[in-house]
N, C-alpha and C positions, 0 to 999 in steps of 0.2 A: 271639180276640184274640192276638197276639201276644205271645211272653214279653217279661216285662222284669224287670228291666232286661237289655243284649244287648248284643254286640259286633258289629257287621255287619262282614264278611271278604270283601274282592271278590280272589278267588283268580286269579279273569282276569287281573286286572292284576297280581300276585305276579309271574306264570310271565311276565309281559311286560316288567313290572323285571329278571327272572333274565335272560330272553331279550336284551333292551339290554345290562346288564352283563356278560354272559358274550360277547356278543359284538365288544364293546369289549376286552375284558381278552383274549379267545383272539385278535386283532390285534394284539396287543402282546406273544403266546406268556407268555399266562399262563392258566391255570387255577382255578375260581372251588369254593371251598367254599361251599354254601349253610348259612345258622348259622338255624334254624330254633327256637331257645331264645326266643324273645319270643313265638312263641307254643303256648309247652310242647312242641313236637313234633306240632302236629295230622298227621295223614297226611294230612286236604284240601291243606292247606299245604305240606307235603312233595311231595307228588304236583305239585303245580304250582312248586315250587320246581327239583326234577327235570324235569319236562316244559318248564320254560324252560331249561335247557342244564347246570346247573350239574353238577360232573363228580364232586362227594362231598357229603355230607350233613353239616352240623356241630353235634353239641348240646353243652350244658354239665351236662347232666343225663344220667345212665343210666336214668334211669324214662323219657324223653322219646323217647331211642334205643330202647328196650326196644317203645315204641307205635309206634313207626315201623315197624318192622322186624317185628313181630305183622301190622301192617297191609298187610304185602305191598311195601313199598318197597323198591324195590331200592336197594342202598350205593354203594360204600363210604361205611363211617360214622369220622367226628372227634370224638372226646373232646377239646374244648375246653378247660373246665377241667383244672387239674392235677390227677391220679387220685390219690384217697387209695389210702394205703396198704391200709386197712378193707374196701376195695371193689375190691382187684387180680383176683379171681375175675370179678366184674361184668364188670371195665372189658374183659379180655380177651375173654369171652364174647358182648358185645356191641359192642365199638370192635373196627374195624381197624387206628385209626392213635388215637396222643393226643401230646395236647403234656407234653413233659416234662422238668422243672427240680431232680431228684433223685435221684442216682448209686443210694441204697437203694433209693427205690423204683422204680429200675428193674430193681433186681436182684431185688426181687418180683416185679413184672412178669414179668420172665424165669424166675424157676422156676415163675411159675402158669402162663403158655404153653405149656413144656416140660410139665407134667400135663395140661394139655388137647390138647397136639400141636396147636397153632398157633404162629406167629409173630407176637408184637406189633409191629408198624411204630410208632416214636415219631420227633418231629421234636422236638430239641433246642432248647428256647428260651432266648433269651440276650438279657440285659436291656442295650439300650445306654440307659438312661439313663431309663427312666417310671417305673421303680424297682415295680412289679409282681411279676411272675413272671421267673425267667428266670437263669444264670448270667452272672456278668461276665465281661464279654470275654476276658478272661488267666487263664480257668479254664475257656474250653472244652474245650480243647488237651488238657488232665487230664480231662476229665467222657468225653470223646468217648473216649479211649483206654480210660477203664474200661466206659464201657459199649459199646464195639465186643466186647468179649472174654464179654459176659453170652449164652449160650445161650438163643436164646427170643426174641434183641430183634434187629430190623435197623433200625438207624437211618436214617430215611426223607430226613431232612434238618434244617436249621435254621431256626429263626423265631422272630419280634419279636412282643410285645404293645405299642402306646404309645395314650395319650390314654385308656385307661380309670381309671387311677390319678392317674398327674402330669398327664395332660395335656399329652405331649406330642405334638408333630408329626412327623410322618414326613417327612424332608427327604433328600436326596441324602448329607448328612453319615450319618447314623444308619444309611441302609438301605442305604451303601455299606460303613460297619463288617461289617454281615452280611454284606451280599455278599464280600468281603477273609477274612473267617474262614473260609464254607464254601471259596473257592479255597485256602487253606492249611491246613483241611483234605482234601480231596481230595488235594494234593500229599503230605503227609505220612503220613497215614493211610490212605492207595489207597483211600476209600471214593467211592460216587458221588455220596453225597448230591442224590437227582434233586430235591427239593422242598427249592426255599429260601422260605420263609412270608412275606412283607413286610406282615404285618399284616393290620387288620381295613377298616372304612369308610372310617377316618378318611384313606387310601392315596389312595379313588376320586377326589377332586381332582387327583393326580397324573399319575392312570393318563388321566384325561381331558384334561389339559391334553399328554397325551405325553411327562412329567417322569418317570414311574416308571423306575427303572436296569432295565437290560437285566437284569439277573442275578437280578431276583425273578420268580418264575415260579408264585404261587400268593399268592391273596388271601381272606381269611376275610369273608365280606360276612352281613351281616343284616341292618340299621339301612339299608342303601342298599336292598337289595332291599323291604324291607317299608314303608317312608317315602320313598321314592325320591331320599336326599338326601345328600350327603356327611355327614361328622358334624366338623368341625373347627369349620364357621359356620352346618353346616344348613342350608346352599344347596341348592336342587334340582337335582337333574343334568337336564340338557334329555334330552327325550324320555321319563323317566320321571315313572309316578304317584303323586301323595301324598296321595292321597284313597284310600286303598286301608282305611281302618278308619275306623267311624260308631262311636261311642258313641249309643245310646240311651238313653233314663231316662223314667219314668210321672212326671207331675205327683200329688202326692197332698192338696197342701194352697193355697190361693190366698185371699189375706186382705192389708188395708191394716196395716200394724204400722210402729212407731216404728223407726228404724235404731237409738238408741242403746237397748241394755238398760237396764231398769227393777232400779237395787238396786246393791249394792256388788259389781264385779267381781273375782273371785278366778281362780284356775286352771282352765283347760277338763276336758273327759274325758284331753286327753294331755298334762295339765301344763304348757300355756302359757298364760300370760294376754292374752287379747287385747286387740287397740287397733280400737275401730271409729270412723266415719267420722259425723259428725252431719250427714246426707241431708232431718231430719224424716220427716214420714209418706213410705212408699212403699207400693208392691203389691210381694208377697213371693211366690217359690211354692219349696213345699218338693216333690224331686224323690227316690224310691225309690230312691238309691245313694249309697252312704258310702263314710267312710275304708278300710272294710274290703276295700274291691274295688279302688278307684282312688284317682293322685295329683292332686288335684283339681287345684292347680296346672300337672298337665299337658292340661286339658282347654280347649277355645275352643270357644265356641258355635257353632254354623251359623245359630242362628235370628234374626231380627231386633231387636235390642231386649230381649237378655238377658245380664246381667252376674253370675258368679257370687260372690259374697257369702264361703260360709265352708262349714263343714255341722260334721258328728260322724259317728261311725265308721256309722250305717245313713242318713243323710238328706243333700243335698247342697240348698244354701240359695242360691237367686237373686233378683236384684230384675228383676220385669217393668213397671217404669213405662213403658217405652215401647212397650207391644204388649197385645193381647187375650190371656188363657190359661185354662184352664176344667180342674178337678179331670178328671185321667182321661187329659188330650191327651199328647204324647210329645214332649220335647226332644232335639236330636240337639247332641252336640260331634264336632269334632275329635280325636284324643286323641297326647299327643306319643309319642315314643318310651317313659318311663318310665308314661309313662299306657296304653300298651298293653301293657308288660307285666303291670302289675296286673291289667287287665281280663283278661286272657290264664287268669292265675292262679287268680284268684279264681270257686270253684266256684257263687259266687251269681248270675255273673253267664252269661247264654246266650251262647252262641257261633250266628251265622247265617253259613252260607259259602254264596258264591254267583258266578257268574261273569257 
């Protein structure tokens, strides 16, 4: 029998997301980081992330990088998240490049470099406004000139985060600010800054419609290549898959029960009180995957006639009145973005890659 509960991983279509995307964005003289953090760093995933075109690897995790790169993938690799200071040894020993929004801890960076006899590549991030990571605009000008002078560091270039905090949109005003700062840097500073970063998914709308400015020349993508959609309204981008991740889950229980609980309700296992719905009798079936793995609310059935209900941290709770279901058989969801990386995460649950 097959394990369950499981995440089914069609990698074929990964590297043919990457391949559409990266081929889009190299037409418009941009360069695609593949962000392989949603799910963990598999190297199935990577290897097809790579073999669809993308030109660096990007994780948000060092343990994620660390399996990549055990696993034979070739790099260059992006430290995504800002690098603790705690972890300057790591980050050099296994990034080539990372984003970076702190004058100190670049100066770490640059004396662990100089002990290891390498050179950290960082891209300079600078918040025009999602209020994330990032220096303000009228404190580049200072960041840039103290860390031009740290032995250890060459600064690779500059880049935006937006829409992961505020929410916001990547528009010709925001991602022309960056574009204006690297030109004034360059002028004053003689550096080349060859990689200016215009962001993550939320960009791929632009890059599609032909709106991206000419002056960004590097896009950090995950969420497009693994869901095949922009992330602004979660549109699909035409010619890409969004079927590329099955949630599965074992039925383990199937029984007519009342929708309203029986007794005075009080607080759940995670301290909310719920509100249910008076349905009368239905048919229930309780399904071998909890809070502990996935966000349920990211999950959408496939099957005909199945509505998900609620669960607790090990059981996810359905009503099957309109369909047959019998202890044992197998439900398949959808799962959105924040539902695959749980499943991603979560050691209980299998991982199946296949092409």
């Amino acid at each position: 029998m097959a394990a369950n509960p499981r995440l089914e991983i069609n990698v074929g279509k990964i590297a043919g997301n990457t391949a559409q995307v990266a081929q889009k964005a190299g037409a418009n003289g941009v360069n695609i980081v593949g962000v392989t953090k949603v799910c963990c760093g598999a190297p199935e995933v990577a290897r097809a992330v790579k073999q669809g075109g993308a030109a660096m690897l990007g994780d948000s995790r060092l343990e994620n990088i660390a399996r990549m790169k055990e696993a034979g993938i070739p790099g260059p690799y992006m430290l995504i998240r800002i690098p603790m200071q705690s972890a300057a040894a790591e980050t050099v020993r296994l990034a080539d490049y990372c984003l970076l929004s702190d004058v100190v801890t670049g100066r770490i960076l640059g004396a662990e470099a100089r002990r290891q006899g390498k050179t950290m590549h960082v891209i300079i991030m600078v918040d025009v406004g999602d209020l994330r990571e990032g220096f303000w605009p009228n404190q580049i000008p200072g960041a840039v000139t103290e860390l031009a002078a740290v032995e250890g560091l060459a600064i690779a270039g500059l880049g935006v985060n937006l829409t992961c905090y505020g929410a916001i949109s990547p528009d010709e005003n925001n991602l022309g600010l960056l574009i204006s700062l690297a030109e004034e840097i360059r002028k004053n500073n003689k550096l080349e800054l060859p990689i200016i970063s215009g962001g993550n998914s939320s960009s791929l709308g632009m890059l599609w419609e032909g709106k991206l400015p000419g002056g960004i020349n590097q896009l950090r993508i995950g969420e497009g290549i693994m869901l095949g959609c922009e992330t602004l309204e979660r549109a699909p981008l035409p010619g890409l898959h969004t079927d590329v991740f099955t949630a599965v889950a074992e039925i383990v229980e199937v029984r007519e029960k009342p929708s309203l609980p029986i007794g005075r309700i009080a607080q759940d296992v995670f301290g909310n009180v719920p509100v249910f719905e008076d349905r009368g009798i239905h048919q229930r079936a309780i399904l071998a995957l909890g809070r502990q793995d996935v966000i349920f609310d990211g999950l959408q059935p496939l099957d005909a006639g199945v509505e998900i209900l609620g669960g607790s941290s090990d059981h996810l709770l359905v009503e099957i009145s309109g369909r047959k279901a019998a202890v044992g058989e197998e439900l398949r969801f959808r799962p959105d973005y924040g539902a695959v990386l749980t499943l991603n995460t979560s050691p209980y649950v299998q991982k199946v890659y296949f092409s």
